[in-house]
C-alpha positions in Angstrom: 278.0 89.3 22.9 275.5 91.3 21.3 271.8 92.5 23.1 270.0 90.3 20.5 272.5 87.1 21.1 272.2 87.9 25.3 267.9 88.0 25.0 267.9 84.9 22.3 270.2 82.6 24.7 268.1 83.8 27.7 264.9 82.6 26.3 266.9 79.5 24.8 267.5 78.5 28.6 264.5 79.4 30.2 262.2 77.2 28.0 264.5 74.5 27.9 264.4 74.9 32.1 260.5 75.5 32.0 258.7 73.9 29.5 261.5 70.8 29.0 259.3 70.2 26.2 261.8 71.8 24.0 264.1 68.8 24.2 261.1 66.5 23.1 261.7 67.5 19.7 264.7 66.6 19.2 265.1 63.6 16.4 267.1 61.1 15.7 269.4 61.9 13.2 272.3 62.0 14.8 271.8 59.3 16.7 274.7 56.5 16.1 273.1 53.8 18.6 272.1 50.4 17.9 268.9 50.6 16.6 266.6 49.2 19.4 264.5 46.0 20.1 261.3 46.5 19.4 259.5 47.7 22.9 256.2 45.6 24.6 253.7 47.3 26.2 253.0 46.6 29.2 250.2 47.8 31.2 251.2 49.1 34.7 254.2 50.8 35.6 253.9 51.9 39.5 252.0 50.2 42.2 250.5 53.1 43.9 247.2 55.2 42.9 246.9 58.9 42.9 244.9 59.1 45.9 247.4 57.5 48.0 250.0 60.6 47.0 250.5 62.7 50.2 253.4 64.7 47.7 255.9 64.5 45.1 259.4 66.3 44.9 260.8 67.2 41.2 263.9 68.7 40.6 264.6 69.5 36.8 267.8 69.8 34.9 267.6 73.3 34.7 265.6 75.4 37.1 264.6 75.6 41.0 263.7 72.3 42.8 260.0 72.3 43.8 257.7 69.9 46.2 254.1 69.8 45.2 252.1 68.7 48.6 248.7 66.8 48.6 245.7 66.9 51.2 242.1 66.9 51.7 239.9 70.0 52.3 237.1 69.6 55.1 234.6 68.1 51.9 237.1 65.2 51.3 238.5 67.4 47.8 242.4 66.7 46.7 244.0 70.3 47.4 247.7 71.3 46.0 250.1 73.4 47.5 253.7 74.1 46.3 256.3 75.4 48.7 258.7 77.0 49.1 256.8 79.2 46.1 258.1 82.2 44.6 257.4 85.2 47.0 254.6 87.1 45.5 252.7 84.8 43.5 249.6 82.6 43.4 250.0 78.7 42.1 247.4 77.2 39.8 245.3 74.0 41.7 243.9 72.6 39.1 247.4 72.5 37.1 249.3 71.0 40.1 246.8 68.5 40.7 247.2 67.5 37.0 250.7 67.3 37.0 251.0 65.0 40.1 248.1 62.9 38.6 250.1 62.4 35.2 253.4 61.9 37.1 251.8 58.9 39.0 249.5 57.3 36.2 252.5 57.6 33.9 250.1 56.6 30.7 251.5 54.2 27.8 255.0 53.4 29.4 256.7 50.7 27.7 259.7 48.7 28.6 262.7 48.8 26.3 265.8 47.5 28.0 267.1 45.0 30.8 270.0 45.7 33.1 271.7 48.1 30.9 275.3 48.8 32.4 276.0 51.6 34.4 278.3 52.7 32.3 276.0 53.2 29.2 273.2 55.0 31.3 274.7 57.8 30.2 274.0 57.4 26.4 270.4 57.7 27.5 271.0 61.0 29.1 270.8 60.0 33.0 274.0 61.2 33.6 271.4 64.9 33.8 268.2 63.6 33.5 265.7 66.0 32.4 263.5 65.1 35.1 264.0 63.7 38.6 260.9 62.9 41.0 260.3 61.3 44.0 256.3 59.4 44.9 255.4 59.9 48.3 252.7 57.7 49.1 252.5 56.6 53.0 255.6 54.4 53.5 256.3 53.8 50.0 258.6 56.4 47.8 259.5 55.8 44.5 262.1 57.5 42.3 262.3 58.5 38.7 264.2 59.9 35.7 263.6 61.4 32.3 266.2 61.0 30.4 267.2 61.9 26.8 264.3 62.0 24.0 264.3 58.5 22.4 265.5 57.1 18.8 262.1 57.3 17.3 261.6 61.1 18.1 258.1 60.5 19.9 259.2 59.4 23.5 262.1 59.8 26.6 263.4 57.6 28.1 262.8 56.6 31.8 264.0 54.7 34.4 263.5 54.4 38.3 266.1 56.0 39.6 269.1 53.6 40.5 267.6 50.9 38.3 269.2 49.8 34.9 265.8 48.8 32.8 264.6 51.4 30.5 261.7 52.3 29.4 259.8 54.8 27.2 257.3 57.3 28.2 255.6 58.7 25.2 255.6 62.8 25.0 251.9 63.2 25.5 252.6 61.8 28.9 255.3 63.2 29.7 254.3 66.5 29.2 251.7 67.3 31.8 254.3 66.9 34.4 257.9 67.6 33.2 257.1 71.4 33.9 259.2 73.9 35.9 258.2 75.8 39.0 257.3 78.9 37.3 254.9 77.2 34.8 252.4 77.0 37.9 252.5 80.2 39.0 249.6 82.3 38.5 249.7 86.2 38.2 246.8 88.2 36.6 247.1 92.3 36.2 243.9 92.7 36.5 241.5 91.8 39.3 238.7 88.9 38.8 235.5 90.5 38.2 232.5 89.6 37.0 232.5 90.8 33.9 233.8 93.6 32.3 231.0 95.8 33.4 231.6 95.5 36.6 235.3 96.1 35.9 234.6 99.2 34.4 232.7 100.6 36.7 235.2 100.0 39.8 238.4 100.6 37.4 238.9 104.5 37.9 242.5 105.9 37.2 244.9 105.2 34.7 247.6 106.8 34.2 250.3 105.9 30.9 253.8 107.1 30.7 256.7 106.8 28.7 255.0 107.6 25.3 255.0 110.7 23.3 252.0 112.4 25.0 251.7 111.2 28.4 248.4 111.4 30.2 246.4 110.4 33.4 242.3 110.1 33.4 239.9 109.2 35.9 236.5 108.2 36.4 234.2 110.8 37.9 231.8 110.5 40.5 228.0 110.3 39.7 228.1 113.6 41.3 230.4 115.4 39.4 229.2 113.8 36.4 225.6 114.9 36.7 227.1 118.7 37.6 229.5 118.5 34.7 229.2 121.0 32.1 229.4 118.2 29.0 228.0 114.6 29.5 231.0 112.5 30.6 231.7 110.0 32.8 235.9 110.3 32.8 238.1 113.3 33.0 241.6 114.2 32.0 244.0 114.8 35.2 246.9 115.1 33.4 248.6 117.4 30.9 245.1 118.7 30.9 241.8 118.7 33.0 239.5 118.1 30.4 236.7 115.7 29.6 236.8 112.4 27.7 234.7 111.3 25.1 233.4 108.0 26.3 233.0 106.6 22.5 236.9 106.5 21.7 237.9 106.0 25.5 236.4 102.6 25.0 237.9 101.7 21.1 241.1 103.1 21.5 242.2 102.4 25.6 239.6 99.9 27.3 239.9 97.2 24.7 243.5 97.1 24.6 244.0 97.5 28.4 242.1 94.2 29.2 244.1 91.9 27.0 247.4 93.1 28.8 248.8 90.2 31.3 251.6 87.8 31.8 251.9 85.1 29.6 255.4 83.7 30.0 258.1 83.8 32.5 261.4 85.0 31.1 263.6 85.5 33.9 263.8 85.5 37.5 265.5 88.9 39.9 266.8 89.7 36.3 270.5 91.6 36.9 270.2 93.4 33.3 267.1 95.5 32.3 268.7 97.0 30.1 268.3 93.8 27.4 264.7 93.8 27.9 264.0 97.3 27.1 263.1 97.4 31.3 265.4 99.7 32.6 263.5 102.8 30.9 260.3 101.7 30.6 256.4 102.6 30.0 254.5 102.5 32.8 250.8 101.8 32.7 249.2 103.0 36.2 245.5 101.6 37.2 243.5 101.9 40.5 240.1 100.8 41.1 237.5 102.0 43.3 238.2 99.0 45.8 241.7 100.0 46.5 243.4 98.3 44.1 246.5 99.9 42.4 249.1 98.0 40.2 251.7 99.3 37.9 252.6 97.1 34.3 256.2 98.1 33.3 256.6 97.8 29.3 259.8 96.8 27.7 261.0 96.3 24.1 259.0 94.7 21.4 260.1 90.3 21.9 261.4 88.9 18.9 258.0 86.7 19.1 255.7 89.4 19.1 254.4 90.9 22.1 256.5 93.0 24.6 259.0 92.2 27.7 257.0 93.4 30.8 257.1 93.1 34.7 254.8 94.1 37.6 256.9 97.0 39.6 258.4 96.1 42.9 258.1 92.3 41.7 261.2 91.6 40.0 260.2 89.1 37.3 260.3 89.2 33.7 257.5 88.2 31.6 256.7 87.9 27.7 252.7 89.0 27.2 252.8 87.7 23.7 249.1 88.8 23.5 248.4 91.8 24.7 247.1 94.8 22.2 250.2 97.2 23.3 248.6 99.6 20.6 247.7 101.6 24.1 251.3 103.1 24.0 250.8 104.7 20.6 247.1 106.7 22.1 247.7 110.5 21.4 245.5 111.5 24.2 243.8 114.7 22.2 241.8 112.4 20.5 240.7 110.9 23.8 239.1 114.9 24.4 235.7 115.9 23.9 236.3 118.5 21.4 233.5 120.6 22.8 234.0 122.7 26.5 230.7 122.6 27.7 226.9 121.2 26.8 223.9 122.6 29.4 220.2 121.7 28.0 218.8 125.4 27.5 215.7 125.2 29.7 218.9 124.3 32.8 219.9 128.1 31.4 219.1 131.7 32.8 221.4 134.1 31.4 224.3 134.3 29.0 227.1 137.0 28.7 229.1 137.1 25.8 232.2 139.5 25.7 234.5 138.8 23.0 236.5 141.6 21.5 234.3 144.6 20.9 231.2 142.5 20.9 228.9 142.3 23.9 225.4 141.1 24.7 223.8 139.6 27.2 220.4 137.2 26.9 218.0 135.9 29.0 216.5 133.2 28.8 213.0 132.5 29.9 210.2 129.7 29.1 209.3 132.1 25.9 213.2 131.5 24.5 213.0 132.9 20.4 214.5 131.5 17.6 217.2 133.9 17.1 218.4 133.4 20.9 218.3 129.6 20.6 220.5 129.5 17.6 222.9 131.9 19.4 222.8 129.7 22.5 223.0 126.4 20.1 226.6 128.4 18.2 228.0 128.9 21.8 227.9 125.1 22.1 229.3 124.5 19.4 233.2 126.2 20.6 235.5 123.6 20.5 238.6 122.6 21.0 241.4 123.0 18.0 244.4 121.8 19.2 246.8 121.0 22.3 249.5 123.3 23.4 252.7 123.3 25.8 252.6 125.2 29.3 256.0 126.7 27.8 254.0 128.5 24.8 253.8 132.4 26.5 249.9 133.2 26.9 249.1 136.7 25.4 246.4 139.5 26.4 243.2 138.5 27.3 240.6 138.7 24.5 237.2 138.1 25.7 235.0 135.5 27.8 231.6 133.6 27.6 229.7 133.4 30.7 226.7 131.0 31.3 224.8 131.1 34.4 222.8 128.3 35.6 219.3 128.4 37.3 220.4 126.4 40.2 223.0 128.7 40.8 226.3 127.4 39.2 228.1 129.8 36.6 230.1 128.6 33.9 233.4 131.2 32.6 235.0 130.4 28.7 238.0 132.6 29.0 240.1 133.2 25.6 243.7 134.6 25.9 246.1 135.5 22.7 248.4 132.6 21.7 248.7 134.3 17.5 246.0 136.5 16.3 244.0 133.6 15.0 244.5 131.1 18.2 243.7 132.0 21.2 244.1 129.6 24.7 241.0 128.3 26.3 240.5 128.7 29.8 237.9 127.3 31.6 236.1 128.2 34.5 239.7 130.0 35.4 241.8 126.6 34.8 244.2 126.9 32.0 242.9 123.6 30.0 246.2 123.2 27.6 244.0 123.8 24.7 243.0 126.4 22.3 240.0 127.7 20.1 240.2 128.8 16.4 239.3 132.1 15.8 236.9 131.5 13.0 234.9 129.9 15.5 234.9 133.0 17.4 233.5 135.0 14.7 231.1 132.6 13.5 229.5 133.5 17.1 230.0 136.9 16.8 228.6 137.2 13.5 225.4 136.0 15.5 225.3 138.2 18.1 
């Protein structure tokens, strides 16, 4: 059996397990029964209201067994819990409490059949109902079954269990509470802030790998960033220490990062990765200045749209069919500030240039001329022209740029031979991974 077969029979069985809404669309047009009697409504099934539920136990046809319990909190208020839960995960209140609340009320049931033979319940599917569930309410329990979806392709059948009448529950009600275990859970990647300021202002690593030009960034402190030598609030920690340009770090990485999550559970302790694209994945890295650290494992693309993905060291397989995974495909040079360092000139007091057989030195002072400021404004302007591999051999050194600071720090632009029109970039005697065309050496020098 092929990867495509193995992933599309997986699926195939986990939403007929956890949604069992699948079967409700099956029609009738294979059905060969006697068409039916027409059904009567009639206007209350079960005896018991939802606030005399102390639990309910529903085992599906497909699927772990699950017992959703009811009690008060210490203001009188209905609270859910579900356990045994899946280690690891979070269940949804509100959408427990729903479920119970539809299983009891059990809206527009109507009978259809008397004292149907026990022989024939099985040509209404109770032979494996979809659903079985059990009413606790103080001494009373009551038992029922969802069988097969009915002749006229809108309803299932239903029964208490051990009974022989019939009835029909309409989808719409069904549907609230013929859900698997899984459906409850809740998982979020991402922590619940306030907003997305706030989130951005506590989020401060991320780290992706896997693609073509892996990369880690943080956030800076307001310290570094006010002694920085360009205006930036994140820095590159990996293949490069370099600084971020804020402007694309929000287009290209923050807006995609945020719609990342979990939408669907695809498989529980899954045995093969390797048919999720798992086994070798991305990894997406984030930490936050609380202490938060979580790492989102990306697969292959699903035949949906979206991407396979799990949360490492839980082992469960999700489908986030709406998350922007164009964050794989970020070349992180574009990320860069493409200049190395911008001081306002009155924060200056001297610079040294030495760049091949060029040198001059400058002071400046409050009365700064125009021929030194556009020098000073030129020596900005360096920037970066491309990337390059710690494997590339560095040549001879070629010259340096030297700003020092009037409260004492000193800034060092090294540039050492890669060919004779690129030379690496080294700053402040870190080797940045970067270099600097030569013409924009000589447009300096041609200043000086």
């Amino acid at each position: 059996m092929n990867k495509k077969n193995i992933i599309t029979i997986s699926i195939v069985v986990i939403v007929l397990a956890a949604v069992l809404v699948s079967l409700f669309v099956f029609t009738s047009e294979n059905d060969n029964r006697t068409p039916l009697p027409t059904p009567t409504p009639e206007p209350t099934f079960l005896t018991v209201g939802f606030s005399e539920v102390t639990s309910i136990d529903c085992t599906p046809r497909m699927g772990m067994a699950y017992p959703i319990a009811i009690t008060l909190d210490d203001e009188g208020n209905e609270t859910a819990a579900l356990t045994p839960g899946r280690d690891g995960f979070d269940y949804q209140q509100t959408a427990m409490l729903n479920s119970v609340q539809a299983a009891v009320k059990l809206e527009g049931i109507i009978p259809l059949l008397n004292d149907v033979p026990d022989d024939e319940l099985a040509d209404f599917g109770f032979d494996e109902p979809l659903l079985r569930w059990t009413i606790h309410a103080g001494e009373q329990l009551y038992s029922l079954e969802l069988g097969d979806p009915a002749g006229g392709g809108d309803s299932v059948y239903l029964r208490m269990a051990d009974g022989n009448d019939i009835y029909l529950l309409p989808f719409d009600a069904g549907r609230p509470f013929a859900r698997a275990e899984h459906e409850f859970r809740h998982l979020q990647f991402i922590p619940p802030y306030d907003s997305r300021h706030e989130a951005l202002q506590a989020l401060n690593y991320f780290n992706i790998q896997g693609t073509r030009t892996p990369f880690a960034l943080r956030r800076m402190s307001e310290e570094e960033a006010e002694t920085a030598p360009l205006m930036a609030m994140y820095q590159f920690t990996e293949p490069t220490t370099m600084f971020i340009e804020s402007h694309y770090l929000n287009d290209l990485l923050f807006e995609s990062f945020f719609t990342l999550g979990f939408n669907a559970v695809v498989e529980d302790d899954p045995e093969d990765l390797v048919i999720y694209g798992l086994d070798d994945p991305y990894k997406i890295t984030v930490r936050d200045a609380h202490g938060w650290d979580a790492t989102l494992l990306v697969g292959d693309p699903h035949e949906f749209g979206g991407r396979y993905v799990m949360l490492q060291d839980k082992p469960t397989v999700f489908h986030d069919r709406s998350g922007d995974f164009s964050i794989l495909d970020i070349d992180y040079t574009i990320l860069i500030n493409r200049l190395f360092w911008l001081h306002e000139i009155v924060d200056v007091e001297q610079v040294e240039w030495n760049l091949g057989d060029t040198h001059r030195v400058i002071e400046y002072d409050e009365d700064i001329d125009t021929d030194a400021r556009r020098i000073y404004e030129a020596t900005l302007l360096i920037s970066i022209h491309d990337r390059i591999d710690d494997d590339v051999p560095r040549g001879e050194h070629y010259g340096s740029i030297t700003i020092n600071l009037r409260d004492g720090r000193r800034e060092e632009l090294a540039f050492y031979y890669i060919t004779e029109r690129i030379f690496n970039a080294q700053l402040n005697g870190l080797d940045l991974g970067l270099t600097v065309h030569r013409n924009t050496i000589d447009d300096l020098r041609n200043r000086l």
